[in-house]
Every structure is written in C-alpha cells, then in structure tokens.
C-alpha positions as CSV (number, residue, x, y, z in Angstrom):
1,X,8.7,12.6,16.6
2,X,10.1,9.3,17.6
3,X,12.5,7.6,15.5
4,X,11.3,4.7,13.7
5,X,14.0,4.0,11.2
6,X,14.2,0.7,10.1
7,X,17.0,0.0,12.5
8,X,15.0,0.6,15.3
9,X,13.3,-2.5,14.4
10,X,13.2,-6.4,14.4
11,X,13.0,-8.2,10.9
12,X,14.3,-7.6,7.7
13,X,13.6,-5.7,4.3
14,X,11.7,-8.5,3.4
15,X,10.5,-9.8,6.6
16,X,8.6,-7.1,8.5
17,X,6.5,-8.7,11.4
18,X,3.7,-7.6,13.9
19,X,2.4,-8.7,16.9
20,X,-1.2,-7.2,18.4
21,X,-2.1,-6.5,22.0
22,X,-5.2,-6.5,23.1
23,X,-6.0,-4.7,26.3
24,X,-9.7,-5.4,28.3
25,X,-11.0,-7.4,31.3
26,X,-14.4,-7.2,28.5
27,X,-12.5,-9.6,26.2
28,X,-11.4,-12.0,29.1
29,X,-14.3,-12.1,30.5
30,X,-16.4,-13.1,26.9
31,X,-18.9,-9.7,27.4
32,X,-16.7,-8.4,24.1
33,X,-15.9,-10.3,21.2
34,X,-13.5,-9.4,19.5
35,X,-13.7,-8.2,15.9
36,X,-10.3,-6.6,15.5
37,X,-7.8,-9.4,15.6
38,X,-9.1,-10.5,12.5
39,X,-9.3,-7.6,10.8
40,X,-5.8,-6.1,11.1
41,X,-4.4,-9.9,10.3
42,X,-5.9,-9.5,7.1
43,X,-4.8,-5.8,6.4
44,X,-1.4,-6.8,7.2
45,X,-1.0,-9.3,4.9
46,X,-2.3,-7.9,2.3
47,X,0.6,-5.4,2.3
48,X,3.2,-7.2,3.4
49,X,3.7,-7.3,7.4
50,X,3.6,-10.8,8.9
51,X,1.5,-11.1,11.8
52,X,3.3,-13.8,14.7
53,X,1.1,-13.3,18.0
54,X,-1.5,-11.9,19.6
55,X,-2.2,-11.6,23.0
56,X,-5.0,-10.4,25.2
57,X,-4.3,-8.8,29.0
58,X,-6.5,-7.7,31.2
59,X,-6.8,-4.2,32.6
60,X,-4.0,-4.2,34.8
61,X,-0.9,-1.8,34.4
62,X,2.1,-4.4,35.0
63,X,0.4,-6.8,32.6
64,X,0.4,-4.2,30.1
65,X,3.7,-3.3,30.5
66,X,5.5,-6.5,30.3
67,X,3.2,-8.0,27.1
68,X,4.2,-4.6,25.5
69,X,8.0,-4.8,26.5
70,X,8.4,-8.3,25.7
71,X,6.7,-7.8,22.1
72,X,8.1,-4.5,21.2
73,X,12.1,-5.8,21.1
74,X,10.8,-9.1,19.1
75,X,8.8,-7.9,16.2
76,X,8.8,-4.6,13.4
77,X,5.6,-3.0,14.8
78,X,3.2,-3.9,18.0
79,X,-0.7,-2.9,17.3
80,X,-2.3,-2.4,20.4
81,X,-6.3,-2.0,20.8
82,X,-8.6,-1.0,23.8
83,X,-7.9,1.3,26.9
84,X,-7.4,4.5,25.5
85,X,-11.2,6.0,26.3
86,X,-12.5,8.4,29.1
87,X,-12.6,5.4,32.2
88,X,-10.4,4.8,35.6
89,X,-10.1,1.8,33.3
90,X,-8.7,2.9,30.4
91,X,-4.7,2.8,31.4
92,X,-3.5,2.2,28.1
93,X,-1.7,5.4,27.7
94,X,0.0,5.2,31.3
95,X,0.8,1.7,30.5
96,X,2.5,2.3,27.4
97,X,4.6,5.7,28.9
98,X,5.5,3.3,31.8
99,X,7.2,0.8,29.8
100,X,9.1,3.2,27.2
101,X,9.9,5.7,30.8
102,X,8.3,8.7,29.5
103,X,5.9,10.9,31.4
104,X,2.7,11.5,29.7
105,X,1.6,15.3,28.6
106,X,-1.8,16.7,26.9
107,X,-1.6,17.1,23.3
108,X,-3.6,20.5,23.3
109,X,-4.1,18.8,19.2
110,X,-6.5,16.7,20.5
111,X,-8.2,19.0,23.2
112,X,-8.5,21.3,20.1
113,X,-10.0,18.3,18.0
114,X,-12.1,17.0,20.9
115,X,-13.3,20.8,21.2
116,X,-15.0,20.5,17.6
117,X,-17.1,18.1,18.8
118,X,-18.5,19.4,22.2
119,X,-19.0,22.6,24.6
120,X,-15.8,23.6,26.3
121,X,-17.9,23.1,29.6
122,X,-18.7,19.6,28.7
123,X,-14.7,19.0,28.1
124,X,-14.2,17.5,31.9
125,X,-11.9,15.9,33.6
126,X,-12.4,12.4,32.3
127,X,-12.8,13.5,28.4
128,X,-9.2,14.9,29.6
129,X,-7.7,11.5,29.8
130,X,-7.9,10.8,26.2
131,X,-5.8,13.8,25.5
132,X,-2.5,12.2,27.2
133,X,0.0,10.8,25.2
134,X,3.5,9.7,26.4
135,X,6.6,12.3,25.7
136,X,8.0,11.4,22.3
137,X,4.9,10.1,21.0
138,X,3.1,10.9,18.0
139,X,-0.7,11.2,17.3
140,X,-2.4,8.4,15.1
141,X,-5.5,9.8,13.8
142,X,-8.9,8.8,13.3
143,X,-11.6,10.1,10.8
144,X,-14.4,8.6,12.8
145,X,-14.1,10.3,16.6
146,X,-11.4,12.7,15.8
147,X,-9.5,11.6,19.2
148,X,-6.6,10.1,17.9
149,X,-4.5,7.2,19.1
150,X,-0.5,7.5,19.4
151,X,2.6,6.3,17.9
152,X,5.6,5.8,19.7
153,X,8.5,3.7,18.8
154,X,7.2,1.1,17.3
155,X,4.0,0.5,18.7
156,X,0.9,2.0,17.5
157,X,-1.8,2.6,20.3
158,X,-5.4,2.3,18.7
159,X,-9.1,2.2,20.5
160,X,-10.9,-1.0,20.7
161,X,-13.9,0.3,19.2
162,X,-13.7,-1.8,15.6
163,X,-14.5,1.4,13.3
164,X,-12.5,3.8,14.8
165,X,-9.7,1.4,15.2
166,X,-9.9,0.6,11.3
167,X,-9.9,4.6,10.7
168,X,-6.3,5.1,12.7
169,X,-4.8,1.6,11.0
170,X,-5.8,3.4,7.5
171,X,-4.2,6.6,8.6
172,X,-1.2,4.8,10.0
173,X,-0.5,2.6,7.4
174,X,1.2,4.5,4.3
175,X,3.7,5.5,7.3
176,X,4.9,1.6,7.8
177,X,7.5,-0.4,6.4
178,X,6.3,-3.4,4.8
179,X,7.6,-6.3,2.9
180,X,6.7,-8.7,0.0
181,X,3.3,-9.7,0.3
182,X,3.0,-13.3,1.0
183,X,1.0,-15.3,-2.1
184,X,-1.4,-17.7,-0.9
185,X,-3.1,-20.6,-2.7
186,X,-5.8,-23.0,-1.5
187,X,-6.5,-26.6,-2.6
188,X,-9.9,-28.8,-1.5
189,X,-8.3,-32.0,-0.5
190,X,-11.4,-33.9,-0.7
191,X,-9.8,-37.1,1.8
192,X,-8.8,-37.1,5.1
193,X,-5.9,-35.8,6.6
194,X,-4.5,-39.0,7.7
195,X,-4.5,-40.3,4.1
196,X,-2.3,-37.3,3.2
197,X,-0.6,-36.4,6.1
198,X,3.0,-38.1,5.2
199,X,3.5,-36.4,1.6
200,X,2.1,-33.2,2.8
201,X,5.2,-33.1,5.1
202,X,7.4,-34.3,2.4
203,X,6.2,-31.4,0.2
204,X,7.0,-29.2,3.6
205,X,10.8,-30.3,4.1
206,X,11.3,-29.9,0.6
207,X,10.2,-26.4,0.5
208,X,11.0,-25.0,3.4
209,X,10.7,-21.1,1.9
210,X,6.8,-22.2,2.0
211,X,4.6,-22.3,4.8
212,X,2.0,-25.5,4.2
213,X,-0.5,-26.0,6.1
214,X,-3.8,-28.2,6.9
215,X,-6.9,-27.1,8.1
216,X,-10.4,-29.3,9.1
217,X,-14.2,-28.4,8.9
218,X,-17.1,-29.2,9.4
219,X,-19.7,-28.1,7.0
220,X,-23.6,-29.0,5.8
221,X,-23.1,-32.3,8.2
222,X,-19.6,-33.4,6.5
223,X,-15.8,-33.0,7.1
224,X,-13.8,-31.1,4.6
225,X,-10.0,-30.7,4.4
226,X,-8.8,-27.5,3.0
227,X,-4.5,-27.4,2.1
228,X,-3.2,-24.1,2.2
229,X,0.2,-22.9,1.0
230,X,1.7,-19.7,1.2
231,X,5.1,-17.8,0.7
232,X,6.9,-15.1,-1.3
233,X,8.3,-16.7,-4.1
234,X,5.1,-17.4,-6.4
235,X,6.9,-19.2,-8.5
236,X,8.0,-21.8,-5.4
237,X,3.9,-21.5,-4.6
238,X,2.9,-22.9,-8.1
239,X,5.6,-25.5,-7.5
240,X,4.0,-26.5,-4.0
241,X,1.0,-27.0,-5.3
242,X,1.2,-28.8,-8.1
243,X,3.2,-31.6,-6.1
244,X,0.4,-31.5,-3.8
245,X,-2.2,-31.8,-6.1
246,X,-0.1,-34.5,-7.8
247,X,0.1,-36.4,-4.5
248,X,-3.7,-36.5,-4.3
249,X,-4.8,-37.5,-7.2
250,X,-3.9,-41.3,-6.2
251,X,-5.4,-40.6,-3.0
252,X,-9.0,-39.5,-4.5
253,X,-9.0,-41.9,-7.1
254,X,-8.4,-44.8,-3.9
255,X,-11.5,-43.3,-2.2
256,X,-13.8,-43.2,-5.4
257,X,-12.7,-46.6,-5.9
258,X,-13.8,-47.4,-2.3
C-alpha cells in the first residue's frame, strides 16, 4: 500500500485541503452536468477538509497528467471523477500511473469482483480495462458496481457516475485525515451590497481567522443579499456576526425610513 502519512502531504493538522479533478470531453462540451463537484464540497466540509479548486480537463492524457501533478504537490488529497469505465476513452488510470511513473497491472480483486456480476465469457477485453490500477495503488471500493476505484498517494481515483462515485467517497473517507470542521453562519442582509460593502471589509481585516463573504440573488422577482461567515474558532464566528448584524441595523432602519 502506498504511504499516505501525514508527511506525505500539504497542509496542516488543522488545515487539511482538497482539490477535485474532473476528467470528460462530456463535461466540456455541456452533454453532462455535473452533479459531483457539489456533492463532495459538501461532504468535505462537513468533516473537516477544505476544498480550494476544481478543475475540469478533457480526455486527453497530458492534460491529465499535468492538472494531476500540479494539484497533488499543493493540496492534502486530490479527488478525481470520470474515466475509469470500459471505453478507448476512459484513460484515467494510464493518466494517473503516467504522472506518479508506475506501470499499471490487473488487480485479479477486481476481475474476481467483476466475475460476481457477469459470465466469464462476457468478461472481454474492454471490461478488462477497469481492472488496471497503477503499481503501488490501492483499491477504493464501491457498494454500488463492485469495480472499485484506486488510491495512490494522495489522490483518490473515483468514476463519474454520481452514485457510484458517492459509494467509493463513503468507503474512502474514515481512511482520511481531516481537520476542524469549519462553522458557518448566515445572515439576510436585507440592503444592498453597496450600502454595506465598506464595514463588511472592516469586519474582514479585523478578523482575518474568518472568511466573510457576500453573495447576491435573485428570487420571486427581487434581489436579496445573503452574508456568510465562516471559520474554526466558533467563538470568533459569533463575534463576526454580531458586528455585522450590529453594522446593519443602521443600514435597514435608513431604508425603512426611505
């Protein structure tokens, strides 16, 4: 088994980060949207890995392997989705072996698991491809298909199909490092950004262990303003937010008055 000590990676005890890579020509093109990006965003937050980036490259080898090498010496862990089915186009796995310089073998646990599911005769050459995994690797299993992803290093290879990709980041998962798990609060600003703007970033330089931020929409046919504040020290997010509720209040009561 690769080593994946904690000194294999970027980031701290309580700073573990992620980045995700997301391999199809389907995505770039619009025919596939993409439902995962989302979803392992919120399952890493939720126990403690910060997410940084995302990217999406096409089917192409070198593309791959520079995305993955640039990612892989920057942040703790690097999820990576799509390209690992039966297809020429699935070159996920010779991608990944290319960029750590390992050769790729066949897992005979995964012929053995793909042989539950079908004939031997009906286990051809293409069905074949999913059983390759690069020398060093480790499998990253899956409840749904049975054909695992692979682990190695610190990047964790899952398929692009949403519910077979949620069943390998569950099995992967209790094997992570993680950190403290961010707190988040939200506040309705009810006025518009440019009214607050200015003491929002005076909250900001003041706390700089919080990350503030301001987001816009546009909902039933008005504009609303939503302030979120996040970090790790609840007590410093309570503290945020009371001074930026405490900045508004003048604000709102201007705009009633108006």
């Amino acid at each position: 088994m690769t080593d994946t000590t904690p000194e294999t990676f970027a980031g701290t005890e309580t700073e573990i980060t992620a980045a995700i890579l997301v391999i199809g020509d389907e995505i770039l093109s619009g025919r596939t949207k993409d439902k995962n990006i989302g979803y392992i965003a919120d399952y890493l937050t939720n126990i403690g890995i910060d997410l940084r980036e995302v990217r999406i490259v096409p089917d192409v080898e070198d593309e791959i392997v520079s995305a993955l090498n640039a990612m892989r010496v920057r942040y703790t862990y690097v999820f990576t989705t799509g390209g690992i089915g039966p297809t020429h186009d699935d070159i996920t796995a010779d991608a990944v072996a290319k960029a750590f310089g390992v050769e790729l073998y066949e897992d005979e646990r995964i012929i053995a698991a793909m042989l539950e599911r079908m004939k031997p005769e009906d286990l051809n050459a293409a069905r074949r491809r999913m059983a390759r995994v690069p020398t060093g690797g480790d499998l990253v299993l899956n409840s749904v298909s049975r054909v695992p992803g692979f682990r190695i290093g610190n990047v964790i290879v899952m398929a692009g199909v949403p519910m077979i990709m949620q069943s390998m980041l569950d099995h992967v998962a209790p094997t992570l490092q993680t950190g403290v798990r961010l707190t988040m609060e939200s506040i309705e600003a009810e006025v518009p950004e440019g009214a607050y703007a200015a003491g929002l970033s005076e909250v900001a330089q003041a706390h700089p262990g919080l990350s503030i931020g301001s987001y816009p929409s546009y909902v039933d046919g008005k504009f609303k303003n939503q302030i979120v504040v996040r970090g790790r020290d609840p007590e410093e997010v309570a503290i945020g937010v009371r001074k930026i509720e405490a900045m508004l209040v003048p604000l709102r009561a201007a705009r009633n008055v108006g």
